[in-house]
N, C-alpha and C positions, 0 to 999 in steps of 0.2 A: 504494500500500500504506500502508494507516495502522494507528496501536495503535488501543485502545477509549477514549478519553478521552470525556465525556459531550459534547463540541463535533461526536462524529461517531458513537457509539452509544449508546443509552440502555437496552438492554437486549438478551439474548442468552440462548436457550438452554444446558442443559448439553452438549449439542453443539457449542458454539460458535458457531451459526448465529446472526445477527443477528436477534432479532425485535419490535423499536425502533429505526428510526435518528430522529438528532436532524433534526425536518420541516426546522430551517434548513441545514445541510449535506445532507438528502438534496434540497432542493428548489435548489439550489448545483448540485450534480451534474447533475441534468436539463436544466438550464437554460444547464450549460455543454457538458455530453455528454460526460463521461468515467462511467468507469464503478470502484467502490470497491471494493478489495479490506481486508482487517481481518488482522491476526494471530490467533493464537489467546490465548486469555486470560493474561497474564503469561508469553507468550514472544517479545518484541521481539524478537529477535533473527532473526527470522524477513526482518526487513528487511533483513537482511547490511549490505552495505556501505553503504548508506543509514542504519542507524542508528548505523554507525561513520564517518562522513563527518566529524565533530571530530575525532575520536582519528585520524584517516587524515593529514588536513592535520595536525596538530601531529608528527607521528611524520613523515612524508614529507617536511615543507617547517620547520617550523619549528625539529625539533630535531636538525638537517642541515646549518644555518648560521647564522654571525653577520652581523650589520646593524650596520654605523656610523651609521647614523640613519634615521629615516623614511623618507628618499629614496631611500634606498638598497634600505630592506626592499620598497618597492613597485615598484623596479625590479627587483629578483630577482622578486617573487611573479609580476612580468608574463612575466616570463623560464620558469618552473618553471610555470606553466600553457599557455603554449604547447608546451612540452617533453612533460608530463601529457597533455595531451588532443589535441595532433599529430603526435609523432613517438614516443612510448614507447607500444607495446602494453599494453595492461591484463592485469595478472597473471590474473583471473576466466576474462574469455573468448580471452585469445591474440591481440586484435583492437585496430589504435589506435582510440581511444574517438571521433574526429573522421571515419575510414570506416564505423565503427559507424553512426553518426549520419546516414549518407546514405541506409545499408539501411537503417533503421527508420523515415526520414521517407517511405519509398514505401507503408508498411502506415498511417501515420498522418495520420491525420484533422484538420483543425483544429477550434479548439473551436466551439460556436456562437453566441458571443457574446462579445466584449472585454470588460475589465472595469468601463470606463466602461457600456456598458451592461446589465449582471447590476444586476438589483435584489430584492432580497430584499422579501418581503411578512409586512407584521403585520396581522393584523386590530385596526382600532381602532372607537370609539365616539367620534363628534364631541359635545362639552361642549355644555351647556347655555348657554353664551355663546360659541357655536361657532368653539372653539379645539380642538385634538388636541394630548395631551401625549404626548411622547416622547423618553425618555433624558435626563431633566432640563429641560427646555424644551416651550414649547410653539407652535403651528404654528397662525395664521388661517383659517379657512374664512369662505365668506359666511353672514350672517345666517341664509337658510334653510335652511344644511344642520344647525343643531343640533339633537342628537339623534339624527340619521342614521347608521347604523354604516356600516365601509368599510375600504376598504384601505389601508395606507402603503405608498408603493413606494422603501425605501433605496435609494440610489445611492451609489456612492462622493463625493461631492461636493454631492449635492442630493437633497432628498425631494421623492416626489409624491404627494399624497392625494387619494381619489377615494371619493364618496360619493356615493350617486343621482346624479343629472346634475349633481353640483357637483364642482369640481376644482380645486387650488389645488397649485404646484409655489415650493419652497420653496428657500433654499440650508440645507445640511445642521446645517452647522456656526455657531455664535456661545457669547456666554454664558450659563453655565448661568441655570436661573433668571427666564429671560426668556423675551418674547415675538417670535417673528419674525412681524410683520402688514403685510401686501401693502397697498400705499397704497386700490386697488380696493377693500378689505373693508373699511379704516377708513371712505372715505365711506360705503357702503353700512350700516354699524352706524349712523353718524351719522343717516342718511336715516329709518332704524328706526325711533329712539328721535323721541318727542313732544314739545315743549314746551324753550324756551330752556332753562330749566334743566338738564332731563336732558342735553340734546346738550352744555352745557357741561364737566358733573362729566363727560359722557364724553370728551371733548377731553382732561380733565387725568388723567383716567387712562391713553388711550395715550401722552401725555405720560411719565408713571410708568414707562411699561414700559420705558423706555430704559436705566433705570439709575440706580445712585446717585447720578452728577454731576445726572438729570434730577432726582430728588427732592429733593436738595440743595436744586438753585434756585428749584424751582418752589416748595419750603417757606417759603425766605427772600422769595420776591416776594409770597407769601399774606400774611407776616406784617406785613409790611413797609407792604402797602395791600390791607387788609382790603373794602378794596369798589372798589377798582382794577383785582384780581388779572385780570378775567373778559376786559377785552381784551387785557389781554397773555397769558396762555391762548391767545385767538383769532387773535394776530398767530403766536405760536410753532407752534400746529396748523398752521398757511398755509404756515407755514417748512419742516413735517413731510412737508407734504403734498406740495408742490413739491420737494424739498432730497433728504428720503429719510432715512432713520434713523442711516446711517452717519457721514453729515456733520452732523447734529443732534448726536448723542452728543459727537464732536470737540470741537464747538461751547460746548458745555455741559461739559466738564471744563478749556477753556481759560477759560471765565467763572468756576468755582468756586475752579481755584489762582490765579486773579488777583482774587478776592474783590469779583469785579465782578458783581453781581446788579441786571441794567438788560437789559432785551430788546433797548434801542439793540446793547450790546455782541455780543450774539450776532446780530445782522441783520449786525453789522460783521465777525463773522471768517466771515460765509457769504456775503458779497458782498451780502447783500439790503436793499432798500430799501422793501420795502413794496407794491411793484406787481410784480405776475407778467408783466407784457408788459415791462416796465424793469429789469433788474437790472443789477447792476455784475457784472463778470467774478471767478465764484468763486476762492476766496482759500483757500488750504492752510489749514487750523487745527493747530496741534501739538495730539497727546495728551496 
């Protein structure tokens, strides 16, 4: 049973009858299999004891007893819930609320699907430098899928985007602002683009996407050696490409508060030496 909030209806007859619900919580429901009952228009109260579930616990447990501390309050609440829900009948139905619960697990159903796997769907449009943004961030695709519209698939913990026969699964979360790009799609843009030039300015752009300790350094190393910058560029992409984004970043904000702007320093707090078959055993970097 829910009120009308615009998270679960968007619109309703003067009957009351639902005739909009919100596609993300109606498409929530299908996909879990319960099924949504609504109040009538500004009468919550319709929810009983469910809309009184605060006022219940404060009036039944909290303003019933004193607590010498913390320990003490959650040793009674553990006390006053097994009391509630195992051995004191519910005032409503006459019935303790813990044999209730065994008759109504025989008519009920489980859902169909955990919430690790519910994913909610948006339709997107992959960029013309085929990124997809979403919720402040934006998400890699390969080279060919720009342009191509598609679907995102939320997860609680990870996105997955799928566009014609391209597909790229993401973790959900990071900084605003930025770019999350799969090592696979950075070579692939690289392979793209034509001519040293190009492939370089693109090296120091997913460089850029790191973050402000990445601009930082990479600013101070341009200026620093105005026609040097381009292999250390090419050693730190190497870094990127093998190492991963996470331990880059690390990398690069221990180089910037120790105002150490030398590519030596950062091979040194990631274990690297320069050869991908030899490395020294990685090395924590503080943030």
């Amino acid at each position: 049973m829910f009120d009308r909030p615009r998270t679960v209806a968007l619109a309703w007859g003067k009957d009351g009858v639902i005739t909009e619900w919100n596609p993300i919580f109606s498409h929530a429901a299908m996909e879990i299999g319960f099924t949504a009952e609504v109040c009538w228009p500004y009468a919550a109260r319709q929810k009983g004891s469910v809309e009184n579930l605060v006022g219940w616990v404060k009036g039944s447990f909290f303003k019933q007893r004193r607590f010498h501390d913390l320990e003490d309050l959650q040793n009674q609440l553990g006390e006053w819930m097994v009391e509630v829900n195992e051995q004191r009948p519910c005032r409503a139905t006459g019935v303790i609320p813990a044999v209730r619960l065994v008759e109504d697990r025989a008519r009920l159903r489980p859902p169909r699907c955990s919430p690790e796997q519910l994913a909610l769907r948006v339709p997107i449009q992959v960029g013309p430098t085929a990124e997809v943004s979403y919720n402040g961030r934006a998400y890699s695709m390969p080279p060919e899928a720009s342009g191509l519209p598609g679907t995102l698939y939320l997860y609680r913990e990870r996105i997955r985007i799928v566009a014609g026969r391209f597909q790229a699964i993401h973790e959900r979360f990071g900084p605003p602002e930025t770019v999350s790009r799969l090592p696979e799609h950075r070579a692939a843009h690289l392979a793209a683009i034509s001519g040293k030039r190009g492939k370089r300015y693109l090296k120091r752009q997913q460089l850029f996407e790191l973050g402000e300790a990445a601009v930082a350094f990479l600013t101070e190393i341009v200026h620093r050696s105005p026609q040097g910058w381009i292999v250390e560029v090419d050693r730190l992409h190497d870094m990127l490409q093998e190492l991963g984004a996470e331990r880059m970043v690390k990398a690069f904000r221990a180089a910037v508060q120790a105002q150490s702007f030398d590519v030596r320093f950062v091979a040194q707090c990631l274990g690297w030496n320069g050869s991908l078959q030899t490395r020294d055993s990685p090395s924590e970097v503080s943030a």
